[in-house]
N, CA and C atoms of all chains as a GROMACS GRO file, in nm:
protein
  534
    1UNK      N    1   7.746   9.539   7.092
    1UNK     CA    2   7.840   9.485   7.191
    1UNK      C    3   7.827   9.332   7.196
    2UNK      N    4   7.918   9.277   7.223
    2UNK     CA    5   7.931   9.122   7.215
    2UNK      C    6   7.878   9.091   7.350
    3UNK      N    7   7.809   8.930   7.324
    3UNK     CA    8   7.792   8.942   7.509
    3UNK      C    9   7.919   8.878   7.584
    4UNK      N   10   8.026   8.846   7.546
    4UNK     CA   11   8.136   8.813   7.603
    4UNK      C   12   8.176   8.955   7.692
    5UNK      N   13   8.211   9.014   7.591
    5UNK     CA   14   8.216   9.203   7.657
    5UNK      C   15   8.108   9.241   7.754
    6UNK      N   16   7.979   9.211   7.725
    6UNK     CA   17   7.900   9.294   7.813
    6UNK      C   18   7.896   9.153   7.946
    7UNK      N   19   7.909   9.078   7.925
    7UNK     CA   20   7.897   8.967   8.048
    7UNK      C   21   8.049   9.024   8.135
    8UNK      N   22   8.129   9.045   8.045
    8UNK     CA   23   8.263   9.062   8.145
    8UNK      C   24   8.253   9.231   8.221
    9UNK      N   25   8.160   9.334   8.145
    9UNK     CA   26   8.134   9.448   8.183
    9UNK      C   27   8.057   9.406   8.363
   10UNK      N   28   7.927   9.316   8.339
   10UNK     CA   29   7.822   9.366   8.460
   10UNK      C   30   7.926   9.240   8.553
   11UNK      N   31   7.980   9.135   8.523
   11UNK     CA   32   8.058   9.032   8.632
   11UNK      C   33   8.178   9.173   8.703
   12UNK      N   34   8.272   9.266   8.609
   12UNK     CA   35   8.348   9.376   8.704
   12UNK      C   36   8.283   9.436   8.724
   13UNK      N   37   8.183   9.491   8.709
   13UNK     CA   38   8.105   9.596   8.800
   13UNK      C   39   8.034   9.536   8.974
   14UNK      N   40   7.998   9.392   8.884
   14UNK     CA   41   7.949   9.347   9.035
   14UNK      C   42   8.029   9.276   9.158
   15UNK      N   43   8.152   9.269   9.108
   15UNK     CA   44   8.291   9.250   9.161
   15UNK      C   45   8.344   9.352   9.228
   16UNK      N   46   8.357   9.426   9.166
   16UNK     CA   47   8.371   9.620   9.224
   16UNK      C   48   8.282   9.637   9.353
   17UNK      N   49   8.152   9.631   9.288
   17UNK     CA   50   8.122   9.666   9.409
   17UNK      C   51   8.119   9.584   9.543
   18UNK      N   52   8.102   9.458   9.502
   18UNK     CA   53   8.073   9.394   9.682
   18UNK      C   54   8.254   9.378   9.738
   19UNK      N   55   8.366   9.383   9.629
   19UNK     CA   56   8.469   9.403   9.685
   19UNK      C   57   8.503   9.526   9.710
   20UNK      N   58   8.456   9.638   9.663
   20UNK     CA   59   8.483   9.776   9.726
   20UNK      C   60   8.462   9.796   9.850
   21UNK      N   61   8.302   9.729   9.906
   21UNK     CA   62   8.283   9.678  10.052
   21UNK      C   63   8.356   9.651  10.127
   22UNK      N   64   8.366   9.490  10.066
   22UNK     CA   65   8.470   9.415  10.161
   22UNK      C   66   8.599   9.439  10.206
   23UNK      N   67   8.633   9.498  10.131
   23UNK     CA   68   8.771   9.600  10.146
   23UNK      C   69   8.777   9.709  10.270
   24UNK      N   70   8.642   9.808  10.249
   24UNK     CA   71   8.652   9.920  10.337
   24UNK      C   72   8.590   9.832  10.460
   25UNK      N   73   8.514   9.723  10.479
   25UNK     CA   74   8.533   9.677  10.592
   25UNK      C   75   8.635   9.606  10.661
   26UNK      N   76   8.758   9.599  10.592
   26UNK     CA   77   8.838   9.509  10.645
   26UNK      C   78   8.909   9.621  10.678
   27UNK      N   79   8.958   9.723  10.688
   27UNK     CA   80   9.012   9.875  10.639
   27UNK      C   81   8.979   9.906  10.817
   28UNK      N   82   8.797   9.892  10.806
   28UNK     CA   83   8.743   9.975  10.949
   28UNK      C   84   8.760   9.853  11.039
   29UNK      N   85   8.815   9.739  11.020
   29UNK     CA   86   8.808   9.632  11.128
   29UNK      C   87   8.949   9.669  11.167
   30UNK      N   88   9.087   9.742  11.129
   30UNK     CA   89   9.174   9.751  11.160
   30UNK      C   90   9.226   9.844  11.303
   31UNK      N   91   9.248   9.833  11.389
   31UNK     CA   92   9.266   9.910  11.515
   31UNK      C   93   9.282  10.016  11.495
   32UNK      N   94   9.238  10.125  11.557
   32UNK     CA   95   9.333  10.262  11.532
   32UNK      C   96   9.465  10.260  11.615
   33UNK      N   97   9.456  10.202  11.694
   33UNK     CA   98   9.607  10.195  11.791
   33UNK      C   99   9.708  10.119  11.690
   34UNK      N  100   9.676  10.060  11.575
   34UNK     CA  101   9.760  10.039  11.483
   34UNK      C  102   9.838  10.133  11.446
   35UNK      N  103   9.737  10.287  11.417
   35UNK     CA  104   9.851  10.375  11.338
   35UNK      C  105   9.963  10.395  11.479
   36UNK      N  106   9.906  10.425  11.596
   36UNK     CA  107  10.000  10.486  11.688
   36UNK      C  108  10.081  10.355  11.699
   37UNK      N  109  10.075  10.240  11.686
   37UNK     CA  110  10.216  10.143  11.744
   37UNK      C  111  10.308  10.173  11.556
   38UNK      N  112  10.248  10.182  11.474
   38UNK     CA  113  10.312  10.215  11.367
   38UNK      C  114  10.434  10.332  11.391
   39UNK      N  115  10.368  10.434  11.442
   39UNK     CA  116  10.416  10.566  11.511
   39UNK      C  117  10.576  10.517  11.615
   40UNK      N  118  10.534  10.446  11.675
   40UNK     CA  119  10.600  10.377  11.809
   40UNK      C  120  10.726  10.329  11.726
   41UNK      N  121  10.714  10.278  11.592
   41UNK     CA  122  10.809  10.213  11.509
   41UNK      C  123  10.895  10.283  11.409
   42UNK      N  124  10.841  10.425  11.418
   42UNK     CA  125  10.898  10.497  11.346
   42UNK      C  126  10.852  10.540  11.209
   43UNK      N  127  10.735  10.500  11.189
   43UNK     CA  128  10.650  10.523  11.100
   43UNK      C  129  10.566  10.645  11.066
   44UNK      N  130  10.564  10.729  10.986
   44UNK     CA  131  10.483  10.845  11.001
   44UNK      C  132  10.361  10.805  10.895
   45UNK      N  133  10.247  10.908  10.932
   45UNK     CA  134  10.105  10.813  10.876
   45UNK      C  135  10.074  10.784  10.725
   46UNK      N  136  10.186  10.878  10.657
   46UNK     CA  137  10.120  10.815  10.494
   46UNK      C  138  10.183  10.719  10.486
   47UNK      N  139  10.305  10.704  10.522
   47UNK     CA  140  10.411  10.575  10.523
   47UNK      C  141  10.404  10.439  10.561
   48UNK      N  142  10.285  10.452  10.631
   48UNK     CA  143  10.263  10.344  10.752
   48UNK      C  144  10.126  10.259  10.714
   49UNK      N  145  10.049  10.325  10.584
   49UNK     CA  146   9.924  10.244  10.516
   49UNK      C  147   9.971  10.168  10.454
   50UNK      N  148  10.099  10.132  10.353
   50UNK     CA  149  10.085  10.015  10.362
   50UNK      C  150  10.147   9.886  10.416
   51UNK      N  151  10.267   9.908  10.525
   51UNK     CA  152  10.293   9.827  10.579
   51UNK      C  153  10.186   9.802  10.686
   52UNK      N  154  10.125   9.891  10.792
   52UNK     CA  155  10.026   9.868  10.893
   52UNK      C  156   9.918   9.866  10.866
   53UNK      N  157   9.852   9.955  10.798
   53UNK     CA  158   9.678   9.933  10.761
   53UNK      C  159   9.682   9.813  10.646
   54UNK      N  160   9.723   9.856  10.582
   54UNK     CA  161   9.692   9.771  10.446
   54UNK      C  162   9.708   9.620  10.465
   55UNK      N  163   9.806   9.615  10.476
   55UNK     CA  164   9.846   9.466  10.524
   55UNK      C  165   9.777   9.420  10.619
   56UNK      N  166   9.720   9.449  10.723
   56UNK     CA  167   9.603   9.411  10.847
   56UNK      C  168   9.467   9.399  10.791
   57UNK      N  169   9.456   9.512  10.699
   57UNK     CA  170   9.303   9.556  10.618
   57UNK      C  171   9.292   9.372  10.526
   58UNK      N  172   9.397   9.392  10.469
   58UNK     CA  173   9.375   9.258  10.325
   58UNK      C  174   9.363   9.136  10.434
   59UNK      N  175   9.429   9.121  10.506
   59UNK     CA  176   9.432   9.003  10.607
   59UNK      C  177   9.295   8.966  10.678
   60UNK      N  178   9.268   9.070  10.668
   60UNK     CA  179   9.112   9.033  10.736
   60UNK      C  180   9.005   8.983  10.635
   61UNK      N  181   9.017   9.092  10.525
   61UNK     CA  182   8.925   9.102  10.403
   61UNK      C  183   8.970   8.967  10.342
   62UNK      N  184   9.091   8.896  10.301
   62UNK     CA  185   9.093   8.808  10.208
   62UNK      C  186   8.972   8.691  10.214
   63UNK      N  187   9.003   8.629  10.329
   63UNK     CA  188   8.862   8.557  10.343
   63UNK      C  189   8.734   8.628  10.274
   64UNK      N  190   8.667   8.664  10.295
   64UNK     CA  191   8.521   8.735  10.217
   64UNK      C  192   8.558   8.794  10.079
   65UNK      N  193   8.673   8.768  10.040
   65UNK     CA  194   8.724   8.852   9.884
   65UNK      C  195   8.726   8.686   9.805
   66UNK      N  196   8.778   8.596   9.876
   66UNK     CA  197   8.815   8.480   9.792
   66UNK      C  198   8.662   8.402   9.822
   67UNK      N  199   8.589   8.444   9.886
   67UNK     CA  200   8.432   8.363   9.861
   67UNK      C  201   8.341   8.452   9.766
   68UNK      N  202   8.420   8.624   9.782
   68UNK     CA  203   8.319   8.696   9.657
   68UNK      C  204   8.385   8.611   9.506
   69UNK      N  205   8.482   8.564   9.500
   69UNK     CA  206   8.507   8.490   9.368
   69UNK      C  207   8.469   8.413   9.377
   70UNK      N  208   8.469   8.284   9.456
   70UNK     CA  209   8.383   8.213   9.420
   70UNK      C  210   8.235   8.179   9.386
   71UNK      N  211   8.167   8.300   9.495
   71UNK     CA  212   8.041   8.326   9.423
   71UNK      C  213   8.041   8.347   9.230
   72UNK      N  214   8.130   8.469   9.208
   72UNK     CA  215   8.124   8.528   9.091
   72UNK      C  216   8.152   8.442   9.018
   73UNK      N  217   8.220   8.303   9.044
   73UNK     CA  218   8.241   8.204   8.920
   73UNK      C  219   8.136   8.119   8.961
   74UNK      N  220   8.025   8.124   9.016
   74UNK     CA  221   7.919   8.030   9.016
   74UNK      C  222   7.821   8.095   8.951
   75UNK      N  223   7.833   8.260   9.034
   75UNK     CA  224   7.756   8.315   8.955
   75UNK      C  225   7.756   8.369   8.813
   76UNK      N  226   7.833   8.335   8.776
   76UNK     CA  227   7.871   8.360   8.602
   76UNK      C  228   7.810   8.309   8.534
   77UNK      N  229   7.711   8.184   8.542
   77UNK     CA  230   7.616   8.111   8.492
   77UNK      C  231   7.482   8.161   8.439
   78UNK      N  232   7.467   8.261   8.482
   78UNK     CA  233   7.351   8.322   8.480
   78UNK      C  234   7.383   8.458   8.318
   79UNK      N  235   7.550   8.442   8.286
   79UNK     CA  236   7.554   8.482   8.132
   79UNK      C  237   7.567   8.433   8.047
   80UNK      N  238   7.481   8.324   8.087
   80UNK     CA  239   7.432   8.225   7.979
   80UNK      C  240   7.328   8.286   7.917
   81UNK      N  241   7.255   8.355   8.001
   81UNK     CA  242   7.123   8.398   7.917
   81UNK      C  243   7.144   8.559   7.856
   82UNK      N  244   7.246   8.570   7.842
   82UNK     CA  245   7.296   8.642   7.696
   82UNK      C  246   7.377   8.621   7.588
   83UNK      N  247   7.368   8.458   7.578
   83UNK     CA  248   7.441   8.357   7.501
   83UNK      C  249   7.610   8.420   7.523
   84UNK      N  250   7.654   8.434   7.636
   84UNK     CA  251   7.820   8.451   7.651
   84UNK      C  252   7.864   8.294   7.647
   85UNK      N  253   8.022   8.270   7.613
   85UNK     CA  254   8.007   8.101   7.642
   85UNK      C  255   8.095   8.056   7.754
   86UNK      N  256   8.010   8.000   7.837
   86UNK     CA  257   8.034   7.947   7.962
   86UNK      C  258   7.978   7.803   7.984
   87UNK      N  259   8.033   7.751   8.095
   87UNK     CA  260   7.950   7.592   8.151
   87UNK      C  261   7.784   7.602   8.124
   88UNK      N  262   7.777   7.647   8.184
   88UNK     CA  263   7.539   7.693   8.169
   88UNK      C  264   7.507   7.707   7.990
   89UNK      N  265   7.642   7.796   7.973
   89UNK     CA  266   7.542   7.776   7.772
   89UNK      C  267   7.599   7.647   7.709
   90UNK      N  268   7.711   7.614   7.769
   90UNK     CA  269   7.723   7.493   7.692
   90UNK      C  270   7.623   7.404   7.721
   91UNK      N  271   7.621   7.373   7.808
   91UNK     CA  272   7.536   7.270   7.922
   91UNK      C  273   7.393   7.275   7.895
   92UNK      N  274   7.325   7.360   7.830
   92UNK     CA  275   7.214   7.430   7.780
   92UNK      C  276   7.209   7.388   7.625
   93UNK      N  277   7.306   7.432   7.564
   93UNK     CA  278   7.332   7.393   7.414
   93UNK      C  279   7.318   7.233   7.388
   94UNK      N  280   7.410   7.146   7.473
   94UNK     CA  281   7.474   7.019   7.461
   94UNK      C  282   7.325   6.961   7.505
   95UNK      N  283   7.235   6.977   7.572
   95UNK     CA  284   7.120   6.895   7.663
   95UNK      C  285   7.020   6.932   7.539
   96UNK      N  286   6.992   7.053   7.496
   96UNK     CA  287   6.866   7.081   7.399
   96UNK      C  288   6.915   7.008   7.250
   97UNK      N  289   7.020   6.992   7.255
   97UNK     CA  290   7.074   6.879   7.129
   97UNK      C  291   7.030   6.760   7.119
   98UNK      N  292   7.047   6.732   7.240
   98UNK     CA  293   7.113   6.600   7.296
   98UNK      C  294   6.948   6.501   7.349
   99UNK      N  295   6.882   6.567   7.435
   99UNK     CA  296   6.738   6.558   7.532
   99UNK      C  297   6.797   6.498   7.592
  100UNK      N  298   6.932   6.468   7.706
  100UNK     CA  299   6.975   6.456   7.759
  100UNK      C  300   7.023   6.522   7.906
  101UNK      N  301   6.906   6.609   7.940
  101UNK     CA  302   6.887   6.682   8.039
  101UNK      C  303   6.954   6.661   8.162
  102UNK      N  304   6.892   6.574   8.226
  102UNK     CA  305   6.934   6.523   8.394
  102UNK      C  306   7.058   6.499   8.350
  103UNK      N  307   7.170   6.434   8.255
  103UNK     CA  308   7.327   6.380   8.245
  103UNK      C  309   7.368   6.492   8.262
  104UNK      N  310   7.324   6.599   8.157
  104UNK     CA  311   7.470   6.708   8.123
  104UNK      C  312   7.412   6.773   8.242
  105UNK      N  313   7.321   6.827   8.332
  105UNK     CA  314   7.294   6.888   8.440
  105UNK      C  315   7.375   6.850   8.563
  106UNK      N  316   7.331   6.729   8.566
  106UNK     CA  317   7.417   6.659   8.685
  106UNK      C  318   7.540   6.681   8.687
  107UNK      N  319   7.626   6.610   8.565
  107UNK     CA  320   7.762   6.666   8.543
  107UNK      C  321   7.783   6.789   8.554
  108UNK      N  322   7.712   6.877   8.548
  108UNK     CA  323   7.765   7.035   8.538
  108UNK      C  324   7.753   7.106   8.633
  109UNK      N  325   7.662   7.031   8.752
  109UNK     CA  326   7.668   7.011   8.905
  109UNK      C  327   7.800   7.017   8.942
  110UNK      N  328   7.854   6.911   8.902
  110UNK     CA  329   7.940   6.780   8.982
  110UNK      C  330   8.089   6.959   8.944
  111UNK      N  331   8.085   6.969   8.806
  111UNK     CA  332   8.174   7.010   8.769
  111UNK      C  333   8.190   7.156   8.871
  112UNK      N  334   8.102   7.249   8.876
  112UNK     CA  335   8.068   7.331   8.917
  112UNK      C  336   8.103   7.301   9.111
  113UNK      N  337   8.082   7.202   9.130
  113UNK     CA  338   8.107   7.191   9.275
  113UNK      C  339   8.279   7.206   9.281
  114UNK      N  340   8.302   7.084   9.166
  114UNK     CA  341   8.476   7.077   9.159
  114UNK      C  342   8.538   7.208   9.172
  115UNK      N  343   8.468   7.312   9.076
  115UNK     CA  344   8.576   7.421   9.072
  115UNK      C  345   8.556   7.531   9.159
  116UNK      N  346   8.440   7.504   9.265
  116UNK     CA  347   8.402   7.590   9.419
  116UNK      C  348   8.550   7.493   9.468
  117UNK      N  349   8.550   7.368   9.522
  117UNK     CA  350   8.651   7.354   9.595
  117UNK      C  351   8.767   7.333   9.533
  118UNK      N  352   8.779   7.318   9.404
  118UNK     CA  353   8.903   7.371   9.401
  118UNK      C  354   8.972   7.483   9.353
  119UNK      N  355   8.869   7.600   9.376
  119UNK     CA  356   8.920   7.729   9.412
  119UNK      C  357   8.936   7.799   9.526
  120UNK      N  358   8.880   7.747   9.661
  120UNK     CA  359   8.912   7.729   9.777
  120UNK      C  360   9.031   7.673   9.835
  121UNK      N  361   9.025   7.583   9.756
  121UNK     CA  362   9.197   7.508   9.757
  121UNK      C  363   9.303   7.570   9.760
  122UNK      N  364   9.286   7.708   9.629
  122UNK     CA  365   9.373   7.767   9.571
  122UNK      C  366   9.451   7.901   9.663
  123UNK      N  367   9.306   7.917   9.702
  123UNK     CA  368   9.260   8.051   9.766
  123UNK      C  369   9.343   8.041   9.903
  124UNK      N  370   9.286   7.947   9.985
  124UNK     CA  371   9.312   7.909  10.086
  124UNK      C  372   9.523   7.869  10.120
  125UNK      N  373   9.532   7.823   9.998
  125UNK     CA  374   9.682   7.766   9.968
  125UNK      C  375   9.761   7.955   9.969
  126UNK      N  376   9.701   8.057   9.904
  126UNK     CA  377   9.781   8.167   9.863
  126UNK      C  378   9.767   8.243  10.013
  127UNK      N  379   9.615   8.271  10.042
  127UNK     CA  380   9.626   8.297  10.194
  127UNK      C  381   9.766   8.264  10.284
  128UNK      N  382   9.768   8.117  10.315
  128UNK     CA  383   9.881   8.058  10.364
  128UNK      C  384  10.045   8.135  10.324
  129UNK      N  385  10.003   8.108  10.203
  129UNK     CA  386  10.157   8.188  10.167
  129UNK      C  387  10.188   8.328  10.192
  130UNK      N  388  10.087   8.415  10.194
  130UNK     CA  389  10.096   8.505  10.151
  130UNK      C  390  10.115   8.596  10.297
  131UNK      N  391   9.964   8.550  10.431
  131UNK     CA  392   9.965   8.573  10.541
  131UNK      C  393  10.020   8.489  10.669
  132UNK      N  394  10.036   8.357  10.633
  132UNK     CA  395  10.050   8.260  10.746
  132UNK      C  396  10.217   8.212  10.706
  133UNK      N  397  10.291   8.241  10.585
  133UNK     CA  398  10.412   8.143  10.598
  133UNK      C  399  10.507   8.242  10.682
  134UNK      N  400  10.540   8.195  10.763
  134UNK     CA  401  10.659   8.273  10.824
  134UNK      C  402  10.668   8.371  10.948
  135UNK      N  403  10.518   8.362  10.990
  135UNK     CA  404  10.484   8.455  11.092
  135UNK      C  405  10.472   8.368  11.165
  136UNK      N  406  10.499   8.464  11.312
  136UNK     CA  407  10.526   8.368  11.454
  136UNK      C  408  10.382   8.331  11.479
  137UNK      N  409  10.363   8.190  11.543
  137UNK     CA  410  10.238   8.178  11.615
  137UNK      C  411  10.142   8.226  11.682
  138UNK      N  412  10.014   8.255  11.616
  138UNK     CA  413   9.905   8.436  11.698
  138UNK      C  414   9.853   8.318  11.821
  139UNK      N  415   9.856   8.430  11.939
  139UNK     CA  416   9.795   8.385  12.015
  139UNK      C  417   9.654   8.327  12.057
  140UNK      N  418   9.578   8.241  12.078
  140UNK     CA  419   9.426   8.210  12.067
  140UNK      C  420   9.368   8.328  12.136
  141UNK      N  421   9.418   8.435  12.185
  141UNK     CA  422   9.324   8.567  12.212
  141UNK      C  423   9.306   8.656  12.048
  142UNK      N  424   9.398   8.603  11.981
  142UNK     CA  425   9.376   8.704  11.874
  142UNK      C  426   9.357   8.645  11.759
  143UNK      N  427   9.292   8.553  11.754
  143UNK     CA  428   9.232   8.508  11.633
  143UNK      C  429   9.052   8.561  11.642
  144UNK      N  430   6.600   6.229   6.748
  144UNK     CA  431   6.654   6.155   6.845
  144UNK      C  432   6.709   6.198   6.933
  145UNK      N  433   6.773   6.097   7.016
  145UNK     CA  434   6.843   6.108   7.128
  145UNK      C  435   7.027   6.055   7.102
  146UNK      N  436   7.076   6.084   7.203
  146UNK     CA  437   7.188   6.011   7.140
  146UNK      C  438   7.251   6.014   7.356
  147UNK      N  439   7.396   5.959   7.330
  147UNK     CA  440   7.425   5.923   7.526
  147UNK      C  441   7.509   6.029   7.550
  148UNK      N  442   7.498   6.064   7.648
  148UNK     CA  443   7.632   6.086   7.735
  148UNK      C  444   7.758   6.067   7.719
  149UNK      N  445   7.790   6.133   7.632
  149UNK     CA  446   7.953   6.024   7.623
  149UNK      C  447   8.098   6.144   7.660
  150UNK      N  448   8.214   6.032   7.602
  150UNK     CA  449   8.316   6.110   7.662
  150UNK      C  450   8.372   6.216   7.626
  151UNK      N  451   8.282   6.271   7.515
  151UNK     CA  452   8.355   6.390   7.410
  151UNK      C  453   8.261   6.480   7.454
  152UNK      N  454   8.134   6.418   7.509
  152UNK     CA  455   8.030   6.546   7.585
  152UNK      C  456   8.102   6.603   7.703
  153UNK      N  457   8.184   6.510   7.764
  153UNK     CA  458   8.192   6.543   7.878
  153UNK      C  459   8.286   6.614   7.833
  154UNK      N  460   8.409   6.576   7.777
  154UNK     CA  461   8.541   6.701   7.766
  154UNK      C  462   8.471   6.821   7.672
  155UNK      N  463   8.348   6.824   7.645
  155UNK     CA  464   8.326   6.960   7.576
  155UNK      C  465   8.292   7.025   7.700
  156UNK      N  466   8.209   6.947   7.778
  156UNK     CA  467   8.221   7.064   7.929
  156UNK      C  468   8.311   7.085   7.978
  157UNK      N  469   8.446   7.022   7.939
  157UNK     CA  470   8.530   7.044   8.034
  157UNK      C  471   8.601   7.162   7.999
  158UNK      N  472   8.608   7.159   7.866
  158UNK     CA  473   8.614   7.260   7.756
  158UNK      C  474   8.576   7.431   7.826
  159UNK      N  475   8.395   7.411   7.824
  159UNK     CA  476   8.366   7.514   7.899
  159UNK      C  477   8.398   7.574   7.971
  160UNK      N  478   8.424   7.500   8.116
  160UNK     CA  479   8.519   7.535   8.213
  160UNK      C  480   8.638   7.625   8.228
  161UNK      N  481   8.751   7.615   8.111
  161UNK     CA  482   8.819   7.729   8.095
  161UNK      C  483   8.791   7.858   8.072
  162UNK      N  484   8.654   7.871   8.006
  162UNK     CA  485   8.589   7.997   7.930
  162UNK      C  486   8.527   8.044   8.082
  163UNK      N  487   8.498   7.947   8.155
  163UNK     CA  488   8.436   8.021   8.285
  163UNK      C  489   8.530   8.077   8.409
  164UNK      N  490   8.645   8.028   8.402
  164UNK     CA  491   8.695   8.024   8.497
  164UNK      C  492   8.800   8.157   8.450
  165UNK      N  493   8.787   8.191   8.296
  165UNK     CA  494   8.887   8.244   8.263
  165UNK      C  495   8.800   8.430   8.275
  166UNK      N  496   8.632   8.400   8.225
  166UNK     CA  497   8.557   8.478   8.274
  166UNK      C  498   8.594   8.567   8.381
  167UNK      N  499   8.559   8.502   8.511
  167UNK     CA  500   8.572   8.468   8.640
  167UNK      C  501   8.726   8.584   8.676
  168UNK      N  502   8.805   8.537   8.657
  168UNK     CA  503   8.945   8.591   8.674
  168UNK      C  504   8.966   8.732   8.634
  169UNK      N  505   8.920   8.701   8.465
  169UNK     CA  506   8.945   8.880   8.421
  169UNK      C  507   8.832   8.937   8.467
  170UNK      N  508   8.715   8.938   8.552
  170UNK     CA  509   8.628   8.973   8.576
  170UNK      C  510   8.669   9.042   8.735
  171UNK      N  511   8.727   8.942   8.788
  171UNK     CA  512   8.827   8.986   8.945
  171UNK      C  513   8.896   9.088   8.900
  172UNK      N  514   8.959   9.089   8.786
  172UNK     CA  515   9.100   9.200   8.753
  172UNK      C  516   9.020   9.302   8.740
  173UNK      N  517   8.902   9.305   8.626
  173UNK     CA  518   8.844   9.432   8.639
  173UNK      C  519   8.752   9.490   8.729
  174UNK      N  520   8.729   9.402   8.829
  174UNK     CA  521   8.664   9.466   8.943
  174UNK      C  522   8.761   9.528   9.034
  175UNK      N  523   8.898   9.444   9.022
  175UNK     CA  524   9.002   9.527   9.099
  175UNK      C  525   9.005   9.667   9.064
  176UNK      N  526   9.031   9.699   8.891
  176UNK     CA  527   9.040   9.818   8.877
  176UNK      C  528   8.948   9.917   8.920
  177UNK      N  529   8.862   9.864   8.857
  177UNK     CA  530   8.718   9.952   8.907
  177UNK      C  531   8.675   9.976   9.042
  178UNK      N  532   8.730   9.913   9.122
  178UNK     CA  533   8.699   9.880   9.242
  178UNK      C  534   8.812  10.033   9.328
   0.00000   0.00000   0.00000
C-alpha cells in the first residue's frame, strides 16, 4: 500500500469518527419539541428530519465539524512519518538537505498558521451563507 | 554544505501546501462517507 493511500485511509477513519460524534451530538442538542412544532406545521416525523432535525442538528454541529478540519489539516503532519507528501515531509526533506533547520521550520510555522486561519475564514464565510444569510434576527435568549 | 533560504525553497513549501490541504479535504469526504 502506498502511504499516500494508507495516510488518506487512518486521516478518514479519524475524521469518521470524531465527526460521527459531533454530529450525534448536535442531533441530541436539538429540542424534542422540535419534532412536535414540526407536527404543528404539518409535518409528519420521517418528513420532518430533514427540514427540522437535520437542519438544527448541522447548525449546531458545524462549528466543532469545521475545527475537527482544521485540526485534521494540522494534524496531517504527523504522515510525514510514513513518508506521505505533505508540508512536515517536505519541510523535513528541504532542512536535512539544506541544515537549514530553524528557516524551513519557522516558515512552515508561519505557513501552517496561514492555512488554520485561512480555513476559518472559509469555514466561517460558508457557515454565514449557508445558516446566517437570510434568516431573521435570533433573539439574544437564543443564542 | 549549507546553502540559504531562498525563494524557490519557499515556493517548494508552498508547493506542499496543496498536497496537504488537498489531503485534508479528501480525507473530510471520506470521513463523510464513512462517517
Amino acid at each position: 500500500m502506498e502511504a499516500t493511500t494508507a495516510a488518506l485511509i487512518g486521516m478518514s477513519l479519524n475524521f469518521a469518527g470524531y465527526g460521527t460524534e459531533i454530529l450525534r451530538s448536535g442531533i441530541d442538542a436539538v429540542p424534542r419539541a422540535a419534532d412536535r412544532g414540526g407536527a404543528v406545521a404539518g409535518l409528519q416525523p420521517p418528513g420532518d428530519l430533514p427540514h427540522i432535525i437535520v437542519f438544527q442538528a448541522l447548525r449546531t454541529a458545524y462549528p466543532a465539524l469545521a475545527s475537527q478540519f482544521v485540526l485534521l489539516m494540522l494534524g496531517s503532519s504527523i504522515v510525514a512519518a510514513i513518508s506521505a507528501e505533505e508540508l512536515t515531509a517536505v519541510t523535513n526533506t528541504l532542512q536535512s538537505t539544506t541544515f537549514r533547520a530553524f528557516e524551513f521550520y519557522f516558515v512552515a510555522t508561519g505557513i501552517y498558521l496561514a492555512m488554520a486561519l485561512g480555513a476559518r475564514l472559509v469555514l466561517h464565510a460558508l457557515y454565514w451563507a449557508v445558516f446566517e444569510r437570510g434568516q431573521p434576527v435570533r433573539a439574544t435568549w437564543a443564542r | 554544505m549549507s546553502r540559504d533560504f531562498d525563494w524557490p525553497a519557499f515556493l517548494f513549501l508552498l508547493g506542499a501546501v496543496r498536497w496537504t490541504v488537498l489531503l485534508s479535504l479528501i480525507a473530510v469526504r471520506g470521513g463523510a462517507v464513512a462517517g
